[in-house]
N, C-alpha and C positions, 0 to 999 in steps of 0.2 A: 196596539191594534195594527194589522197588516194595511197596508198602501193600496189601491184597490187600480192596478196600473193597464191600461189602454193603450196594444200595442196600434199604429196605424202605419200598414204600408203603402209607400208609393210609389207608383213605377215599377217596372219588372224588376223586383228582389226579392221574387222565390228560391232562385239558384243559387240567391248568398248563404241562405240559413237555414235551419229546420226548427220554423217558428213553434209549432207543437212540443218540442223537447225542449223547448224555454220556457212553454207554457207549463208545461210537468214538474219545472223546478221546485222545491219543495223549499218554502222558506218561511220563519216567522215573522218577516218585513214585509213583505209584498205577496200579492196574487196576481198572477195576468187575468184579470177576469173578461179580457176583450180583447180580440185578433178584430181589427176592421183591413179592407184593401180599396184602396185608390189606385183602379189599375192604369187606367192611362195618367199620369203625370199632366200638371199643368203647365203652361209654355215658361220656360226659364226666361226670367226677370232680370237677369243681366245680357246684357249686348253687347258684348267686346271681339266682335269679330271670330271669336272658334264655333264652331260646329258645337261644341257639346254643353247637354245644359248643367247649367247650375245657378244656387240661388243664393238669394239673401236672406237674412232672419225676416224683415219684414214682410218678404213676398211670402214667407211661408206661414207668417203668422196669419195671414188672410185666409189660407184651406185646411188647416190644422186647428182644431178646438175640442177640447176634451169631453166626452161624453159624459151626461148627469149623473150615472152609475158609478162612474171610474172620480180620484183621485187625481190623478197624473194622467195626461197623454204624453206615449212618446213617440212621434212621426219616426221610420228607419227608412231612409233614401236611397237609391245608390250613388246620386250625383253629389257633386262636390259643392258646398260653400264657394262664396267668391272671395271667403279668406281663405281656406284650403284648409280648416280646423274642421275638426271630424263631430264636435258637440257643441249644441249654441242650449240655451235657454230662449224659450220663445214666448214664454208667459210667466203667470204665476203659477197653472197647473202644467204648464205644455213645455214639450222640447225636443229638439229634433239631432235624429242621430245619423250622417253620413258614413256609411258603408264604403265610399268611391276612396278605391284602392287599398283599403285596409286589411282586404285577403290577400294580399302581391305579399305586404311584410306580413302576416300568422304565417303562411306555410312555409318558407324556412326554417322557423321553429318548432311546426307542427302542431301550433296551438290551433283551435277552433272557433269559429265564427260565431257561435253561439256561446263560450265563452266569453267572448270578450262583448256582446251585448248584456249577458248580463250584469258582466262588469260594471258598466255603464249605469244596468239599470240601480245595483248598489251604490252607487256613485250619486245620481240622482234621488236615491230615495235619503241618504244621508244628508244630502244640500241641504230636500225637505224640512229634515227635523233643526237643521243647524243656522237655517235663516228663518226669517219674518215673511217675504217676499223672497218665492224663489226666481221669478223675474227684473232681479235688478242689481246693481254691480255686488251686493255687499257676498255673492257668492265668491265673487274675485278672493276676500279674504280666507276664501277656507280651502284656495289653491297654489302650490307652489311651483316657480318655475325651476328647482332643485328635484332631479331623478333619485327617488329613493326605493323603488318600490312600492310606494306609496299607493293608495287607491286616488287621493287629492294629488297626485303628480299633474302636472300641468300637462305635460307631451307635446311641447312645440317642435319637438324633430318626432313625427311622427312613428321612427323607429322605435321609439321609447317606450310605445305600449307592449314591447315583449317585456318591457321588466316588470310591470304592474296587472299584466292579464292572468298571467299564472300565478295563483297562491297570492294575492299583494295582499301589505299588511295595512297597519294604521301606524303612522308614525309618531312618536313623541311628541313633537312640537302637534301636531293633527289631535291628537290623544287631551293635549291640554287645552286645547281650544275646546272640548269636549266638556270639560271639568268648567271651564270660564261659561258656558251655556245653559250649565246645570244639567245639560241632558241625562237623563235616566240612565246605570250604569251597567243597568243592566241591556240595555239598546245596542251600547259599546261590543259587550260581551257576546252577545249576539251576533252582530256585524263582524265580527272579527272571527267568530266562528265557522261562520257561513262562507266569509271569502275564501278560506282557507279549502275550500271542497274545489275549485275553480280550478281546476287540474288535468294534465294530461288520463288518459287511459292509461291501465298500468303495464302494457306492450310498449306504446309507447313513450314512456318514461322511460323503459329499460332500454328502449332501440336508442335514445337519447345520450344515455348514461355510456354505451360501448361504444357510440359515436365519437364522444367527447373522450373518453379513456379507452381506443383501443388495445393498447399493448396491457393495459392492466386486466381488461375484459378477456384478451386471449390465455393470462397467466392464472387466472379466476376460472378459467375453463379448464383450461389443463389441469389442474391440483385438482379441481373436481371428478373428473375424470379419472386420475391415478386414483384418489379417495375411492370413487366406485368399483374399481377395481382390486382394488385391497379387501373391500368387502366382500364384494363378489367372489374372489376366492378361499378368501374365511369360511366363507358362506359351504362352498365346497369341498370345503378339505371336511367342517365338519359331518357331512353329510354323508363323504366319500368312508368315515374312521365308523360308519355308524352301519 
């Protein structure tokens, strides 16, 4: 049965994403069955002398509650935690996902913002199944702070989500914790299918690929080129004898 998840925004973070092509996602785990906006933000909860807001899990579990329809809420902010971590658990159905600065690292790589939200929300709907309480530490067990790829990668250096936004996988030791849950394997097989779609455009893949290889990319051009050319006059001679 799909997860019936409730996006909430707060604060001006129209500009991050294009909440509508998350919502189109086509998944057997999840539906967005809810776009809610909080457009003015609430006054930030911490007081440490900067100008900008940001909050704590608890001030945000106060305006953040999941609607009776929905499964899951997930608040998407652009302000930052007062730990500087980009995803907290806020309840047993709730949790909140900061935005604040994590389009500075995707575009380097050219990944997408809306990629990597749904990353999240895969990430999220997996805790679901793999705890009792998704509001309480035992989620800590089913993340590691070793960078694999992984969808469970912890990402305490933030830059770390280029390696798990595009295409992550489920890793082995992630895989058997899976098996130790009993979870349905066929849930597995799913998940791992779907992350797999989490991908550049196929432009830029290719702008990607000649980026990281260009002297191979210019020799790959060339030989195609002579190649057409070969043809191309094949092409004419027989045309010319005829």
């Amino acid at each position: 049965m799909s997860l019936r998840i409730a996006l909430i925004k707060i604060g001006q973070i129209e500009y991050l994403a294009d909440y509508n092509k998350i919502a189109k996602w086509k998944s057997e785990l999840f539906i967005i069955n809810k776009i809610q906006c909080v457009t003015n933000a609430p006054e930030s909860d911490v007081h440490d002398g900067y100008l900008d807001n940001k909050y704590t899990r608890d001030g945000l579990k106060k305006i953040v509650s999941c609607p009776k329809d929905s499964d899951i809420a997930i608040a998407i902010i652009p302000y930052r935690f007062d730990d500087n971590f980009y995803l907290h658990r806020l309840s047993k159905n709730c949790a909140a996902l900061s935005l604040h600065r994590i389009n500075d690292i995707l575009k380097y790589d050219g990944i997408s913002m809306e990629n990597f939200i749904l990353k999240q929300i895969y990430e999220i709907c997996a805790l679901n199944y793999l705890v009792d309480d998704f509001g309480t530490n035992e989620v800590y067990t089913y993340v590691h702070l070793d960078t694999k790829g992984c969808l469970f990668d912890m990402n305490g250096n933030r830059e770390d989500i280029l390696r798990n936004t595009e295409k992550p996988i489920i890793c082995d030791t992630c895989k058997s914790k899976f098996g130790e849950r009993q979870i349905d394997s066929k849930f597995l097989a799913t998940l791992e299918k779907e992350i797999k779609r989490l991908k550049k455009p196929l432009i830029l893949r290719i702008e990607n690929r000649i980026k990281k290889y260009p002297f191979l990319s210019m020799l790959v051009t060339a030989l195609i080129a002579i190649f057409l050319n070969l043809i191309s006059n094949m092409i004419y001679e027989l045309i010319s004898k005829k």
